[in-house]
C-alpha positions as CSV (number, residue, x, y, z in Angstrom):
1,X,0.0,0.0,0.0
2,X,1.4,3.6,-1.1
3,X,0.5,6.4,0.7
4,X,1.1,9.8,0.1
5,X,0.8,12.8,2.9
6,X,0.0,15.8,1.8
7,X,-1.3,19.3,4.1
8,X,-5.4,19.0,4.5
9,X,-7.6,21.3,3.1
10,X,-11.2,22.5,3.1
11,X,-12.3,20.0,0.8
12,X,-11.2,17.7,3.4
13,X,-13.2,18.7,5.9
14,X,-16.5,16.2,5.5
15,X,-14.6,13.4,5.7
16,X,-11.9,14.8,8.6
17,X,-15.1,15.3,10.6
18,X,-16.4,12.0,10.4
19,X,-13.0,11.1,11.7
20,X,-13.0,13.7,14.7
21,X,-17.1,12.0,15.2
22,X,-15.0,8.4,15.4
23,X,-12.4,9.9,17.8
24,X,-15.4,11.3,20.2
25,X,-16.8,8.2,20.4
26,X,-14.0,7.0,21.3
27,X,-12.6,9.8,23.6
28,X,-15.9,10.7,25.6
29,X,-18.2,7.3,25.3
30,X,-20.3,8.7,27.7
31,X,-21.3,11.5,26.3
32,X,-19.6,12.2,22.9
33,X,-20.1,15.2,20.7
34,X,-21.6,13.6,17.1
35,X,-23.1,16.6,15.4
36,X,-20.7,16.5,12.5
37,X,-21.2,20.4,11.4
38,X,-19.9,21.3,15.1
39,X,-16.3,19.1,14.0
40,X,-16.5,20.9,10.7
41,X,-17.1,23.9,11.8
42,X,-14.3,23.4,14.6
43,X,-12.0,22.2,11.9
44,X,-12.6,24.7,9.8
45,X,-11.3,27.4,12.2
46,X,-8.0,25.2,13.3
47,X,-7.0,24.9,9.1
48,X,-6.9,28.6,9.4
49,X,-5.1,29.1,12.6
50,X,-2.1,26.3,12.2
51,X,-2.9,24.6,8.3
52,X,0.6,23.3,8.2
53,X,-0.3,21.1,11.4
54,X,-2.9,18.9,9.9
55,X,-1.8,16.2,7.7
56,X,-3.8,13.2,5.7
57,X,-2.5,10.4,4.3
58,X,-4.2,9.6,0.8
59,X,-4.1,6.0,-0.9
60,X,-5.4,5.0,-4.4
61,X,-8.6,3.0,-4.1
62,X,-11.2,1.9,-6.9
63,X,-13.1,4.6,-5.9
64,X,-10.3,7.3,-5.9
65,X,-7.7,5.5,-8.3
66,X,-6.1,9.2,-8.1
67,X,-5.0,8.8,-4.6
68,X,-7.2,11.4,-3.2
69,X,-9.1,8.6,-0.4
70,X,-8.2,9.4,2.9
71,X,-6.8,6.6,4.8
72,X,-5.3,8.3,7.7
73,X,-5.5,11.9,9.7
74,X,-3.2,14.2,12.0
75,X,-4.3,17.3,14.2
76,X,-1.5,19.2,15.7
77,X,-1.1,22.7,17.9
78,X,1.1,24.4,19.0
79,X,0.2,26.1,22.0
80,X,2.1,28.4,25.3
81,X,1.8,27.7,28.9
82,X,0.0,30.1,30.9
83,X,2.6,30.5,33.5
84,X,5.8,30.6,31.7
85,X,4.2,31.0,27.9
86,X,6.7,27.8,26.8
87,X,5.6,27.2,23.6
88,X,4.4,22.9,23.9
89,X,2.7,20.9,21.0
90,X,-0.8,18.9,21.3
91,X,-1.2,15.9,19.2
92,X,-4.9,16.7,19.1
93,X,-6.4,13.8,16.9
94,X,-4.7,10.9,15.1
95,X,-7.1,8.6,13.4
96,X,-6.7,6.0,10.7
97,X,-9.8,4.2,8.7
98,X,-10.4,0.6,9.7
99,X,-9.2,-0.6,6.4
100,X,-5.7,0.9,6.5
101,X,-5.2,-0.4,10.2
102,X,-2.3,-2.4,10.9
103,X,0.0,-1.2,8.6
104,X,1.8,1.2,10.6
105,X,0.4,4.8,9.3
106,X,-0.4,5.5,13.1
107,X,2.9,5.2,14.3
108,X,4.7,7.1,11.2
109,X,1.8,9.7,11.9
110,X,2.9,9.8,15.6
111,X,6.1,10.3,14.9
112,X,5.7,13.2,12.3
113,X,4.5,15.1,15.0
114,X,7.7,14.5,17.1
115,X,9.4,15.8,13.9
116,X,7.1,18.7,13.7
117,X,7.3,19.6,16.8
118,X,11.0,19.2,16.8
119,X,11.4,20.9,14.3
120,X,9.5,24.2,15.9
121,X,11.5,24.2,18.8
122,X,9.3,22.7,21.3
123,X,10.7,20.1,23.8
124,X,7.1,19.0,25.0
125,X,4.6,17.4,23.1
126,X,1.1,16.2,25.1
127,X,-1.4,13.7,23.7
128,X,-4.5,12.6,25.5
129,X,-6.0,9.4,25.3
130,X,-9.1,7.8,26.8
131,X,-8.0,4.6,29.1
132,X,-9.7,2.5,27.3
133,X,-8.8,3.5,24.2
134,X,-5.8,0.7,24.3
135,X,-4.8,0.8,20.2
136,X,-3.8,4.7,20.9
137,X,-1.7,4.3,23.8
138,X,0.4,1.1,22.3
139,X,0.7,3.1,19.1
140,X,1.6,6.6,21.5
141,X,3.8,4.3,23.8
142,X,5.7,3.2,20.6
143,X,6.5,6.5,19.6
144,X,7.8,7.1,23.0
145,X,5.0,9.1,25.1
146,X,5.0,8.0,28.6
147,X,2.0,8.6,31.0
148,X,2.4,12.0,32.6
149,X,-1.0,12.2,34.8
150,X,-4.2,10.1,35.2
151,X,-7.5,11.4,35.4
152,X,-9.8,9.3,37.8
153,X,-13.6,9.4,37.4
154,X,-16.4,8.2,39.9
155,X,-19.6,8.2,38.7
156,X,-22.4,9.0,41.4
157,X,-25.8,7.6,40.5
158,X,-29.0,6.8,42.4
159,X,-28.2,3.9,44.5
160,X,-24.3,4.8,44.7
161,X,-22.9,5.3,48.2
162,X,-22.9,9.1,48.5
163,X,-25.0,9.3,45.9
164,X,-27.5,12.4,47.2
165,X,-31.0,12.9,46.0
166,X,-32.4,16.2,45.5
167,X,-35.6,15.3,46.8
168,X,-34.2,14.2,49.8
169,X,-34.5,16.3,53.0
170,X,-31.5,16.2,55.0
171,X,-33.0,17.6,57.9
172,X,-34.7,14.5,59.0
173,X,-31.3,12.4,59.1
């Protein structure tokens, strides 16, 4: 399989928000964001702001024998720290298409954004990844991110310990 990277554009953007729909899922099960104008519309605004930071991977198909189908998809920023305004980077999506799996286009994507980064000057690079999103952090561990903090969640519902009711009156405890 050939692919071919190439800088994303506006025509792009359907298909790169069916992608960023696919990483919500992913990223927020509970409650993730599918409205896919909202992804466009967010896209649209990053490919002005940092173009040169989001990448696709194109491969020939029957369908697109010119190359032009999307098998792959990179979102980076480059952002500053409040405190000191370091300038870090934010591998902010990194999605391939089921059929192109397995044949190492995440981790070559992955690692472009070390380069990219690299090349900018920035010495930190953060990537977030659901827990149980386990194909993103082997392919993220391969590239050489380590864990850095972990986010723990408890979810109160009715019948939970601590779990309080509204319609409760706590003055008759």
């Amino acid at each position: 399989m050939e692919c071919v990277s190439r800088l994303a554009c506006a025509q792009d953007l359907p298909v790169l928000a069916v992608f960023e729909r696919e990483l919500a899922r992913l990223s927020f099960p509970e409650d993730p964001i599918l409205d896919l104008d909202y992804h466009a519309d967010k896209l649209r605004k990053a490919l002005k702001r940092e173009p040169e930071g989001m990448i696709v991977q194109t491969v020939a198909s029957e369908d697109a024998p010119a190359g032009d189908e999307i098998a792959a998809w990179l979102w980076l920023s480059t952002k500053r720290t409040l405190a000191t305004s370091e300038p870090y980077g934010v591998l902010r999506s990194l999605y391939v298409r089921r059929p192109y799996r397995r044949h190492g286009l995440a981790l070559s994507l992955a690692e472009y954004a070390l380069r990219y980064f690299a090349r900018a000057g920035v010495k930190k690079v953060m990537a977030k990844v659901h827990a149980g999103n386990a194909p993103a952090l082997q392919v993220l561990r391969r590239a050489g991110f380590r864990p850095l903090h972990t986010t723990l969640e408890y979810r109160l519902q009715p019948g939970a310990p601590y779990f309080f009711d509204a319609d409760e009156d706590l003055d008759q405890e």
